[in-house]
HTML snippet that shows the backbone in 3Dmol.js (N, CA, C, O; Angstrom):
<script src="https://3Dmol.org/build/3Dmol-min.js"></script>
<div id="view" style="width:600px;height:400px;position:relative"></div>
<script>
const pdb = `
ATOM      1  N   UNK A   1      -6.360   8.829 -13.691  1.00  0.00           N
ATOM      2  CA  UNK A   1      -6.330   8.625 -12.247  1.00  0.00           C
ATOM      3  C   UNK A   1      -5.051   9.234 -11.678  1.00  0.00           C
ATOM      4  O   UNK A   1      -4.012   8.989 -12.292  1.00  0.00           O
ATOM      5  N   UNK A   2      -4.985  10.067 -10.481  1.00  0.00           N
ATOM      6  CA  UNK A   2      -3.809  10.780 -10.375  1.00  0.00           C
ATOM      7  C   UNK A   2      -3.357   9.834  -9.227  1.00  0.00           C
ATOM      8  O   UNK A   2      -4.132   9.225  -8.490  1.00  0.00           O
ATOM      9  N   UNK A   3      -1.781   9.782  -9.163  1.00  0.00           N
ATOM     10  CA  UNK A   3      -1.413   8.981  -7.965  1.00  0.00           C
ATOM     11  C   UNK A   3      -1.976   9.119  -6.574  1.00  0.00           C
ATOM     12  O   UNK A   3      -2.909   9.885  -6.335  1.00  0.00           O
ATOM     13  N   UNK A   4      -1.343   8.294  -5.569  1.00  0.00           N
ATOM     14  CA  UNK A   4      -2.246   8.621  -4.248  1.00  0.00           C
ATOM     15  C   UNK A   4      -1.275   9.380  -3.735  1.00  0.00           C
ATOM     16  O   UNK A   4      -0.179   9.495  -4.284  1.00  0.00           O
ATOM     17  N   UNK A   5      -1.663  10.079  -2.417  1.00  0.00           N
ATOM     18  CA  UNK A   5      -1.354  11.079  -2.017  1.00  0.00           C
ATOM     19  C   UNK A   5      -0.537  10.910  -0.138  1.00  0.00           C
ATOM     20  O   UNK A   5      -0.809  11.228   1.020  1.00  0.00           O
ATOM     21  N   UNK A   6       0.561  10.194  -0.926  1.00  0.00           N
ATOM     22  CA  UNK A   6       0.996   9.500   0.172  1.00  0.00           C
ATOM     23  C   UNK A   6       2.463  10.405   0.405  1.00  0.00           C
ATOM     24  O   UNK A   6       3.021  10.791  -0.623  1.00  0.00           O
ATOM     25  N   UNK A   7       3.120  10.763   1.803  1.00  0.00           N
ATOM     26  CA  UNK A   7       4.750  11.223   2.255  1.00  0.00           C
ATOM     27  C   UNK A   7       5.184   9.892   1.357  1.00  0.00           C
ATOM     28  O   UNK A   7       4.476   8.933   1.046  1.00  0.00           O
ATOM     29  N   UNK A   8       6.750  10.179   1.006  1.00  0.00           N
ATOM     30  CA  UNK A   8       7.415   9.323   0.597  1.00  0.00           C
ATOM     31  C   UNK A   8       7.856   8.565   1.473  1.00  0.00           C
ATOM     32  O   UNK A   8       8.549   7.681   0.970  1.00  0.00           O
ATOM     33  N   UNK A   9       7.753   8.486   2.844  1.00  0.00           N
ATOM     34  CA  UNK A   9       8.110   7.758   4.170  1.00  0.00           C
ATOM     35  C   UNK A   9       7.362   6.462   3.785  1.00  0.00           C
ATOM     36  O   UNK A   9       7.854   5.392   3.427  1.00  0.00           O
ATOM     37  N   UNK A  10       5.902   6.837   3.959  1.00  0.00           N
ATOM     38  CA  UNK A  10       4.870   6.317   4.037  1.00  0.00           C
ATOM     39  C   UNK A  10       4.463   5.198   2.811  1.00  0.00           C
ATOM     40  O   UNK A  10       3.770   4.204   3.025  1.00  0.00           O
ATOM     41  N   UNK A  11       5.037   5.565   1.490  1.00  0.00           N
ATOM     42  CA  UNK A  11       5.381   5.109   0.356  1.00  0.00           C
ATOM     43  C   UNK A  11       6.250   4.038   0.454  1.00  0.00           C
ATOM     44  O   UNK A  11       6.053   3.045  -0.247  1.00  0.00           O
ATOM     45  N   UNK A  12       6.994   4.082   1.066  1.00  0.00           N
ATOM     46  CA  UNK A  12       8.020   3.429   0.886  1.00  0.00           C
ATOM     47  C   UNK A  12       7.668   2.059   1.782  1.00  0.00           C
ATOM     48  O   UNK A  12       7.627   0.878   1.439  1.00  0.00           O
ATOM     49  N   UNK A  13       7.429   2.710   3.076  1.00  0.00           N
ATOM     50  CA  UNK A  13       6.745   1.679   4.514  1.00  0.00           C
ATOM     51  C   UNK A  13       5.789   0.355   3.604  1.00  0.00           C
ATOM     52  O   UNK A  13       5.737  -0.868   3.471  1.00  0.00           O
ATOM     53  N   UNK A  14       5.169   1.572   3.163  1.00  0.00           N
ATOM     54  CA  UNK A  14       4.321   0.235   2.197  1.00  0.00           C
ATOM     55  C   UNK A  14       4.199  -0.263   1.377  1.00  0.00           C
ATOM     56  O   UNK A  14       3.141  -0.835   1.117  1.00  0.00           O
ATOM     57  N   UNK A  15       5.459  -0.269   0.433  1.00  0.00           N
ATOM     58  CA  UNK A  15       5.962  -0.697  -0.191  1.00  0.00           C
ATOM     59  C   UNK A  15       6.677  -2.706  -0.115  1.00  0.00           C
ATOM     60  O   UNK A  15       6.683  -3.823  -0.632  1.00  0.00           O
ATOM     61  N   UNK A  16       7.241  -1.652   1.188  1.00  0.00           N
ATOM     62  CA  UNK A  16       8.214  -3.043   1.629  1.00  0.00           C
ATOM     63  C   UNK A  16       6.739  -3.776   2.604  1.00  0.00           C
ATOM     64  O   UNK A  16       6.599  -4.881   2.081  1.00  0.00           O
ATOM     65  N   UNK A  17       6.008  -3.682   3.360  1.00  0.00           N
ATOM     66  CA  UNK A  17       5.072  -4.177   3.842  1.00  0.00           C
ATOM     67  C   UNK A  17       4.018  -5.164   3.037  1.00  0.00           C
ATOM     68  O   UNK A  17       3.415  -6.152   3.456  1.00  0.00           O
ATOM     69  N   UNK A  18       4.007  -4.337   1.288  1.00  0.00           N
ATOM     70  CA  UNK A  18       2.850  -5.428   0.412  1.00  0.00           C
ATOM     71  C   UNK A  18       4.029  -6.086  -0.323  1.00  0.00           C
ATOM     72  O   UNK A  18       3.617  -6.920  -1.129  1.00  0.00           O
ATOM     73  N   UNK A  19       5.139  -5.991  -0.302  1.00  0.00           N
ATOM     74  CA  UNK A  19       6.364  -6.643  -1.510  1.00  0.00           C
ATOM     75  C   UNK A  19       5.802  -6.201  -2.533  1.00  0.00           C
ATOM     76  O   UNK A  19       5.708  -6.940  -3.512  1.00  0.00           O
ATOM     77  N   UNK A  20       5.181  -4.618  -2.574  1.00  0.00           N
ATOM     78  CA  UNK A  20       5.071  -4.296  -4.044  1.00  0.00           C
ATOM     79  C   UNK A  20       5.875  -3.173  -4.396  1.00  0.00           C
ATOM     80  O   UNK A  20       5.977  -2.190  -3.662  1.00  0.00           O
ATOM     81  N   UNK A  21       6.582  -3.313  -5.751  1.00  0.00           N
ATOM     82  CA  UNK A  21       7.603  -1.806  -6.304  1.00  0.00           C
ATOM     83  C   UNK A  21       6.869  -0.593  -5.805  1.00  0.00           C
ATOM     84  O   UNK A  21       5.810  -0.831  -5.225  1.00  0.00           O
ATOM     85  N   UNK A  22       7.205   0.557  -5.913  1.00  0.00           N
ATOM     86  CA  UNK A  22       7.095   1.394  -5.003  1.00  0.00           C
ATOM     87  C   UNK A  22       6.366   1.952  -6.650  1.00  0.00           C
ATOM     88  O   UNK A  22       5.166   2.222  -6.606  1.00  0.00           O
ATOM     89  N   UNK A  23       6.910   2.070  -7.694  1.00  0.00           N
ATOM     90  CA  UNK A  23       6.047   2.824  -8.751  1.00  0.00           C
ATOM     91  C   UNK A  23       4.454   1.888  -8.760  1.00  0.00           C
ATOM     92  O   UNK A  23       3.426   2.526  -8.989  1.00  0.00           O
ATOM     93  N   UNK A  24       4.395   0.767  -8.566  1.00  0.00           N
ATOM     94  CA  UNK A  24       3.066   0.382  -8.655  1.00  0.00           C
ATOM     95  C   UNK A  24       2.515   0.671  -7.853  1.00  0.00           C
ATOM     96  O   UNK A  24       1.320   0.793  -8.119  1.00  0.00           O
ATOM     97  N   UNK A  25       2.946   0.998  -6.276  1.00  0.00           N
ATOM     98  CA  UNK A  25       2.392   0.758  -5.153  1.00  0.00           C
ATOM     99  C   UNK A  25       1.535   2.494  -5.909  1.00  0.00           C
ATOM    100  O   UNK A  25       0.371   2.650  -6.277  1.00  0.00           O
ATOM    101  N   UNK A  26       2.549   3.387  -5.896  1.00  0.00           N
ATOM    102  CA  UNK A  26       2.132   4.838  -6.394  1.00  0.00           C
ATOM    103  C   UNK A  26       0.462   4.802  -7.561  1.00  0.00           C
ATOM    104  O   UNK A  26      -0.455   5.572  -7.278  1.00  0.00           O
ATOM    105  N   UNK A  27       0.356   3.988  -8.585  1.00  0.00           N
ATOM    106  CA  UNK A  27      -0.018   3.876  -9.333  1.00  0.00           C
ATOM    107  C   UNK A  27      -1.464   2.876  -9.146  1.00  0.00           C
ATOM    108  O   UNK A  27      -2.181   2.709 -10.133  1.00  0.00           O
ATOM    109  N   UNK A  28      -1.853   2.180  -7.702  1.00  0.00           N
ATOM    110  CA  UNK A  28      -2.441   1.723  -7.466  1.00  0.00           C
ATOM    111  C   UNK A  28      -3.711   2.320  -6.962  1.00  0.00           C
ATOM    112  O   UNK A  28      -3.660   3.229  -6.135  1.00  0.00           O
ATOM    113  N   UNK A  29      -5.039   1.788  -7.485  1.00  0.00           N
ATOM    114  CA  UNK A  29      -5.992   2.403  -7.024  1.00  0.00           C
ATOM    115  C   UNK A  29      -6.660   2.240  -5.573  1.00  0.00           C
ATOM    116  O   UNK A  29      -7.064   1.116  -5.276  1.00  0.00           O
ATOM    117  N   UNK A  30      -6.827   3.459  -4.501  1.00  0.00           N
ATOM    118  CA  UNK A  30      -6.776   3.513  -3.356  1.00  0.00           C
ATOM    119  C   UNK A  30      -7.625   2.365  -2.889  1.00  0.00           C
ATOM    120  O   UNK A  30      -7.357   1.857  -1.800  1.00  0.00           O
ATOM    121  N   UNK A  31      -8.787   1.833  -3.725  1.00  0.00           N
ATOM    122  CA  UNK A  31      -9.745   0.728  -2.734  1.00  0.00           C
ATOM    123  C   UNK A  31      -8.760  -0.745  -2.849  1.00  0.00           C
ATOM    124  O   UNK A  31      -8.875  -1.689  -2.067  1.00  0.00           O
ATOM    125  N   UNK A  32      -8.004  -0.701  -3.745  1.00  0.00           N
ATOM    126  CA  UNK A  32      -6.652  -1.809  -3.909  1.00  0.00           C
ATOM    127  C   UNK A  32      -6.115  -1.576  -2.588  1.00  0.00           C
ATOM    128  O   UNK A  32      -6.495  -2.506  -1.876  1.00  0.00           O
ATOM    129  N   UNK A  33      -5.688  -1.086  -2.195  1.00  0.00           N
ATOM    130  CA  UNK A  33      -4.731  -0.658  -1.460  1.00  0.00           C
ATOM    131  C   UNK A  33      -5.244  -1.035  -0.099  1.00  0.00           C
ATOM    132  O   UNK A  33      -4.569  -1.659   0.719  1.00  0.00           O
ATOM    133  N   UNK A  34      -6.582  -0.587   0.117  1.00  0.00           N
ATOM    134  CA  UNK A  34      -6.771  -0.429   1.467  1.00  0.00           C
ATOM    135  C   UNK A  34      -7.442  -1.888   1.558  1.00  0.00           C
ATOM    136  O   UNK A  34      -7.515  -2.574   2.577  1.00  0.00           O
ATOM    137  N   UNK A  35      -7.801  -2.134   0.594  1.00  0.00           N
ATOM    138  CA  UNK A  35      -8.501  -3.699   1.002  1.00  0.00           C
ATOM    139  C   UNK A  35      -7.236  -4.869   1.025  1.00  0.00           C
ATOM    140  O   UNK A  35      -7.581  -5.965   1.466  1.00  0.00           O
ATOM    141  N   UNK A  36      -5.391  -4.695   0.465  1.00  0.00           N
ATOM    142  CA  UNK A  36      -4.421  -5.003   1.062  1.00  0.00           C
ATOM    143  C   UNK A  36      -4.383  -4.930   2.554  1.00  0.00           C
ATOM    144  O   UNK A  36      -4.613  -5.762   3.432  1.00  0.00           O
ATOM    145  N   UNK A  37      -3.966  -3.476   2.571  1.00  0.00           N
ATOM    146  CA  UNK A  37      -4.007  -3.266   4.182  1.00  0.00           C
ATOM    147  C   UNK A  37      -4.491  -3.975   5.152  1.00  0.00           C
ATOM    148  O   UNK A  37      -3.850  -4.451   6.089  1.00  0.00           O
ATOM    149  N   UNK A  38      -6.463  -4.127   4.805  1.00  0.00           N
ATOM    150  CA  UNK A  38      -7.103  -5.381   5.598  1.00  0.00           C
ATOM    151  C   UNK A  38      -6.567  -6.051   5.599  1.00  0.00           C
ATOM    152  O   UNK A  38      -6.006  -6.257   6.675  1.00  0.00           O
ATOM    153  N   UNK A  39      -6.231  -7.022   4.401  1.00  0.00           N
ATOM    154  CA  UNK A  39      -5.585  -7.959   5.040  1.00  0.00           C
ATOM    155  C   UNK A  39      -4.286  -8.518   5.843  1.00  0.00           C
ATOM    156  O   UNK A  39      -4.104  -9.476   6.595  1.00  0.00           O
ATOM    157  N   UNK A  40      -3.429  -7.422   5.307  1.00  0.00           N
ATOM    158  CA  UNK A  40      -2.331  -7.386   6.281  1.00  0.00           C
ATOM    159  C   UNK A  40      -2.762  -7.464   7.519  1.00  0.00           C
ATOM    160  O   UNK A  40      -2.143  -8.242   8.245  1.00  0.00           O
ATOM    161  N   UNK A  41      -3.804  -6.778   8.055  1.00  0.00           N
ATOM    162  CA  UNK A  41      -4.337  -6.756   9.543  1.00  0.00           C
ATOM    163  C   UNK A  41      -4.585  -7.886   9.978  1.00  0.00           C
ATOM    164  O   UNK A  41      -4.008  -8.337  10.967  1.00  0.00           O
ATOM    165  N   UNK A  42      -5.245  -8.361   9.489  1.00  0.00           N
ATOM    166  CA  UNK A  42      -5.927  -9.847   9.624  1.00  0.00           C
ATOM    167  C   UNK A  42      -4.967 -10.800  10.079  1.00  0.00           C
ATOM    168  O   UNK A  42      -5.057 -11.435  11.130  1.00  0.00           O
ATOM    169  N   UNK A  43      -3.680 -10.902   8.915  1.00  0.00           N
ATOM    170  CA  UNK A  43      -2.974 -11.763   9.271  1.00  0.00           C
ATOM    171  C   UNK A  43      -1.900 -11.299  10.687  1.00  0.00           C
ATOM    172  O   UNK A  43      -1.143 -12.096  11.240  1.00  0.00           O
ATOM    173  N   UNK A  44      -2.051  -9.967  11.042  1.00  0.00           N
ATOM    174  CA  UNK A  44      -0.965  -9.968  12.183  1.00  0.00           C
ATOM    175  C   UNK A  44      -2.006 -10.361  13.693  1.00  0.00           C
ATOM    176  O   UNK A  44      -1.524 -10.563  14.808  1.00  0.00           O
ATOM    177  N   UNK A  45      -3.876 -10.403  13.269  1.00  0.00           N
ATOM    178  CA  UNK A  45      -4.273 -10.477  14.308  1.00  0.00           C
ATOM    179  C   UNK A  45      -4.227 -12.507  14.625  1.00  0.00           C
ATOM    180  O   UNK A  45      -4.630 -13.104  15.623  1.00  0.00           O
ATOM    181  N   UNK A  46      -3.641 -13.041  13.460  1.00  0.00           N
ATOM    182  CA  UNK A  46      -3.775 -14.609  13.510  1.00  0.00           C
ATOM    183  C   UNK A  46      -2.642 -15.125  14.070  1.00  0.00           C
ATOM    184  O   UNK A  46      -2.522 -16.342  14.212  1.00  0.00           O
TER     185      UNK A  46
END
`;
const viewer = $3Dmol.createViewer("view");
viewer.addModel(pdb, "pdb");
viewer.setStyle({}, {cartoon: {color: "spectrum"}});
viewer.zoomTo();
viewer.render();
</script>
């Protein structure tokens, strides 16, 4: 699985956003990721 294909800005943003290390965040598989994201959403719409 090759890493995701993220700016290192952007890497980093979401890094500190899931409290996850930035090599896992890299190493994580994209439907992981985005189904995080949801929920991050969720909780800023509560």
């Amino acid at each position: 699985m090759k890493p995701l294909q993220l700016s290192t800005e952007t890497a980093i943003k979401l890094s500190k956003k899931l409290n996850v290390p930035l090599e896992q965040l890299m190493h994580m598989p994209q439907h992981i990721l985005i189904q995080k994201l949801m929920e991050l959403e969720k909780e800023k719409e509560n």
